[in-house]
C-alpha positions in Angstrom: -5.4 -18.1 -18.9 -2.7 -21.2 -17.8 -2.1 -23.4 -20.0 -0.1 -26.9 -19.8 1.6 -26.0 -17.1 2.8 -29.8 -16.5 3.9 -31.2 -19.7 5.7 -33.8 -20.7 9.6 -33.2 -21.3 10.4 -36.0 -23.4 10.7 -32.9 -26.2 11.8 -30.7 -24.2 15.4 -31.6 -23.0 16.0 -33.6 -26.5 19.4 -34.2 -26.7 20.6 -31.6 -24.6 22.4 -31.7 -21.5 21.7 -28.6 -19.6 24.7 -27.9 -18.2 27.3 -27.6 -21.3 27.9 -24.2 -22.7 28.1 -25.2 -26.2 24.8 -25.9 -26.2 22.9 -24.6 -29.3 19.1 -24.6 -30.6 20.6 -24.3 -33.6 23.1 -27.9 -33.4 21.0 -30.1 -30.9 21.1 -33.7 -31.7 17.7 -34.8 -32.0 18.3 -38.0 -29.5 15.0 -38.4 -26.8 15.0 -39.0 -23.3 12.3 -40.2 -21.0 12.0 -37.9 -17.8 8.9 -36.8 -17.1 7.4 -33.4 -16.5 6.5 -34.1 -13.0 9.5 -35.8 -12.1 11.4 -32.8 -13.1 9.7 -30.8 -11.2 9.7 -32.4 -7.5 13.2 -32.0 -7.5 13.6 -28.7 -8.4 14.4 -25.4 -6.3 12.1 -22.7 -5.5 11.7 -20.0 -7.8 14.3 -17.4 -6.7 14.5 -15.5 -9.9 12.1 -13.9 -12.7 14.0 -13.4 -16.5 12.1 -11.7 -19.2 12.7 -11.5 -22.8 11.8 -7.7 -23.9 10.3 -7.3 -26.9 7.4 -8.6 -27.5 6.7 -9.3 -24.0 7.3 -6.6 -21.6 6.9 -3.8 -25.2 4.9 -3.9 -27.6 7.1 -3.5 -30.7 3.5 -2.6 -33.0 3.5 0.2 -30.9 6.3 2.3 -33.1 4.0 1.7 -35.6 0.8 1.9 -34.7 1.8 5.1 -32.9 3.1 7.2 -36.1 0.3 5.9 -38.3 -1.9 7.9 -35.6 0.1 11.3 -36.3 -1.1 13.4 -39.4 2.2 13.5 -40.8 2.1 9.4 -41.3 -1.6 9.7 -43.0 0.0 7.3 -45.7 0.9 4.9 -42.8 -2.8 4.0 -41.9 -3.4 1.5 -43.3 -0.2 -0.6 -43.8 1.0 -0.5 -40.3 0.0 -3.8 -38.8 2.2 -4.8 -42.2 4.9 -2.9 -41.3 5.2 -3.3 -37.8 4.8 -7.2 -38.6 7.5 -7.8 -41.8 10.0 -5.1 -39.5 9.6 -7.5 -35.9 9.6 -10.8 -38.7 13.5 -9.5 -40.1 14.6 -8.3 -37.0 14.2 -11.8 -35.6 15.3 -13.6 -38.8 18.7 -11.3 -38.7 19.7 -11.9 -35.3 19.5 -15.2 -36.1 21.2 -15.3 -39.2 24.0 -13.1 -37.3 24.4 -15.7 -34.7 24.9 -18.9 -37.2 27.3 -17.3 -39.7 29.2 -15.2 -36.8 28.6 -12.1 -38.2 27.2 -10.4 -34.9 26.4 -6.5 -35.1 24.5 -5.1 -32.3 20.5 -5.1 -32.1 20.4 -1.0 -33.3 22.0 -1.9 -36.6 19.5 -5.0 -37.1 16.4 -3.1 -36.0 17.5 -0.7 -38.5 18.0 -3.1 -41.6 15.2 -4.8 -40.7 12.9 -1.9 -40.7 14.4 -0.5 -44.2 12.9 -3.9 -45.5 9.8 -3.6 -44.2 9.8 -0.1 -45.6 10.5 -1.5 -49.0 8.2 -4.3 -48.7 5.1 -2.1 -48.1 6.2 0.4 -50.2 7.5 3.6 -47.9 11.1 3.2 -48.2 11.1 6.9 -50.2 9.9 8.3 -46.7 13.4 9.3 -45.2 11.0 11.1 -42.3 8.7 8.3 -41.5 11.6 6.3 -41.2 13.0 8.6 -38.4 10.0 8.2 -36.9 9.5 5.0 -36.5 13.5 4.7 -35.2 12.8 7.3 -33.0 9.5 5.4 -31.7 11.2 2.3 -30.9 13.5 3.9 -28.0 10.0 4.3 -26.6 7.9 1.2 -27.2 4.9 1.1 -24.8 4.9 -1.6 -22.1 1.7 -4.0 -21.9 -0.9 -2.6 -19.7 -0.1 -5.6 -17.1 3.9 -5.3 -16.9 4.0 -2.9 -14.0 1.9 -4.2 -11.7 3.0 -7.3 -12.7 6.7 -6.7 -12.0 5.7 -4.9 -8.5 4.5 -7.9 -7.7 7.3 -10.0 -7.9 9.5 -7.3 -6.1 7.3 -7.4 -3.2 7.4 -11.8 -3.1 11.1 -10.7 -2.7 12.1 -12.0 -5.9 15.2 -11.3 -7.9 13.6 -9.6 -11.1 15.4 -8.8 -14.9 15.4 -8.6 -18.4 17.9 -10.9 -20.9 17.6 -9.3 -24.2 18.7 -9.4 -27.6 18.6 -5.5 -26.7 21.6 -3.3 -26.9 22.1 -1.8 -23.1 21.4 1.6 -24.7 18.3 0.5 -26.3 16.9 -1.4 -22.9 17.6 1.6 -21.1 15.8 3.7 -23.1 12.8 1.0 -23.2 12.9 0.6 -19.5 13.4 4.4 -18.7 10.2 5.2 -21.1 7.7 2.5 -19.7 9.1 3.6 -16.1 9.5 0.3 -15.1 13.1 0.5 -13.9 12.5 0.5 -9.9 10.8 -3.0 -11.0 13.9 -4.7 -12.2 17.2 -5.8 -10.7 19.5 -6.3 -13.9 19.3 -5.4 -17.6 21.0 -8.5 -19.4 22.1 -7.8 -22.8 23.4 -10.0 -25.4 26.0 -7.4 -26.2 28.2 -8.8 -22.9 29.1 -12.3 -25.0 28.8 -10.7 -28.7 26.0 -13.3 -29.7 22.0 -13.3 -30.0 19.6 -16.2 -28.6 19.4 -18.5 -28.2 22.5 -19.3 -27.9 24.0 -20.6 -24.5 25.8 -18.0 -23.7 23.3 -15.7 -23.6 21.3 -17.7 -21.3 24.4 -18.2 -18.9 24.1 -14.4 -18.1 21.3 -15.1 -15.6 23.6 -17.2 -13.6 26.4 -15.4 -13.6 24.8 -12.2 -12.6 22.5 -13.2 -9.9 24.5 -16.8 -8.7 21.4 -19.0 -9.0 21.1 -22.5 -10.2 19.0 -22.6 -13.9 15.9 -24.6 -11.7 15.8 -21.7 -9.3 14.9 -19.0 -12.2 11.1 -18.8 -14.3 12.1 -17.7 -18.3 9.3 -15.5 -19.7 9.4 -15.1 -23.3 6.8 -14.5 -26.2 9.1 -15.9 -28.2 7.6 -19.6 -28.5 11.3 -20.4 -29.6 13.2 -18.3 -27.2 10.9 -19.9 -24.3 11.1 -23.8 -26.0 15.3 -23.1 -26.0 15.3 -21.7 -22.5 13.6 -25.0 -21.8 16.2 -27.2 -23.3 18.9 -25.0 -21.6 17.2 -26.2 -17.8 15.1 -23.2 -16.6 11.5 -23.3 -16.3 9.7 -21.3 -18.9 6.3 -19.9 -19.9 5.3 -18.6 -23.1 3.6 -15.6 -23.3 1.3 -16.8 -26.5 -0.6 -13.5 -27.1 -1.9 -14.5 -30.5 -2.6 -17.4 -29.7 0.0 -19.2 -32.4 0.7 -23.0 -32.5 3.5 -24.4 -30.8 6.9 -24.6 -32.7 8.5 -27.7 -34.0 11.9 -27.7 -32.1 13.0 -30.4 -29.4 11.8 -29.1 -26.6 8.4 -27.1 -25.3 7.9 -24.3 -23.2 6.9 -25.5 -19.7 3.7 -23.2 -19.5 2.0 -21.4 -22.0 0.0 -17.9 -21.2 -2.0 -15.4 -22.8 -0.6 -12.3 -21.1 1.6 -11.9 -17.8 -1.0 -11.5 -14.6 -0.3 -15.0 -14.0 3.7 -14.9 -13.5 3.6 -13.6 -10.2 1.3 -16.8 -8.9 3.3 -19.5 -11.2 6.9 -18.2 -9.9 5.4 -18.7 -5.9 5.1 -15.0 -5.3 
């Protein structure tokens, strides 16, 4: 269901001026400005083209381990997955960013590994050397949400420029993509691993621009990253929040511009 889809911005472009490269979520002054939502809005270009975050919103990363706790080799899995597949998704995030402040990038693979060798340890199955290659092996095929193709077809037939921008390695994406056989769907796999740095910084956001030549009013952000989608916001593109559990808004300068429960709804808000 759409949510606050005219909001004001007065936190959402705190500070920021859209246009400069070294802008950070991470080193925003936390100055206010007084433009409103629907200001903002009458003066902004179509929607031309449609940028999703991957995991999380087009896969579902439980899905590894949900998945292996259902196969009778896992038994001991049963009933610690949600655990797992939570404290594995809450690391990988927390790394990447970690990575990104202190410059010490290594591509998502490794963090998705470390991250899951924690969660292992936390919940007690790090002495499970095969469960562990299960679950890696699992994640190169993370089921899509049930909406996400029709969803995307959608958009393709509005005639609407379509990708993913993802802390993803390209080898990883590919294998995502190629899985949920979503790939005729999308225009452009946009990885973080072209500029060496994870979101939300700039840089990685400039990659929409520079691959498809379109002004940052002209593209709709979809993340269910409340922070990814709040930063994306700041950066100037409109956003929407894909809030599946339904968890409060995060404290940062800005918000996201609409706030969803799943994805039917992109296809109507980005004028396809």
């Amino acid at each position: 269901m759409l949510q606050g889809s005219r909001r004001s911005v007065s936190s959402q472009h705190a500070g920021v001026n859209p246009r400069l490269a070294s802008f950070s979520a991470f080193s925003v002054a936390a100055a206010r400005d007084n433009l409103s939502l629907s200001n903002h809005w009458e003066g902004s270009m179509p929607i031309t083209t449609c940028v999703f975050d991957a995991y999380g919103t087009l896969f579902d990363v439980a899905a590894a381990a949900r998945q292996a706790a259902s196969e009778p080799d896992f038994a001991a899995l049963k009933d610690s997955w949600p655990q797992v597949a939570d404290h594995w998704r809450q690391k990988q995030l927390g790394y990447s960013w970690l990575r990104a402040v202190t410059h010490a990038h290594a591509d998502f693979w490794e963090v998705t590994q470390n991250a899951l060798d924690w969660a292992l340890e936390k919940t007690g199955h790090d002495g499970d050397p095969a469960l562990r290659a299960r679950l890696l092996a699992l994640y190169w095929e993370l089921q899509a949400f049930p909406e996400v193709p029709t969803m995307l077809r959608s958009l393709k037939e509005a005639g609407l420029n379509t990708a993913i921008l993802s802390n993803g390695s390209p080898e990883m994406l590919e294998g995502a993509v190629t899985s949920a056989g979503i790939g005729g769907s999308l225009d452009a796999l946009l990885s973080v691993e072209s500029v060496g740095i994870f979101k939300p910084d700039a840089r990685v956001y400039d990659l929409v621009g520079q691959h498809f030549g379109c002004a940052k009013d002209e593209v709709l952000f979809v993340s269910s990253n409340g922070w990814d989608a709040a930063a994306a916001t700041g950066y100037g593109f409109t956003t929407a929040w894909v809030n599946r559990s339904g968890d409060p808004t995060d404290r940062l300068p800005w918000t996201p511009v609409h706030t969803l429960q799943e994805l039917t709804e992109i296809p109507a808000l980005a004028g396809a």
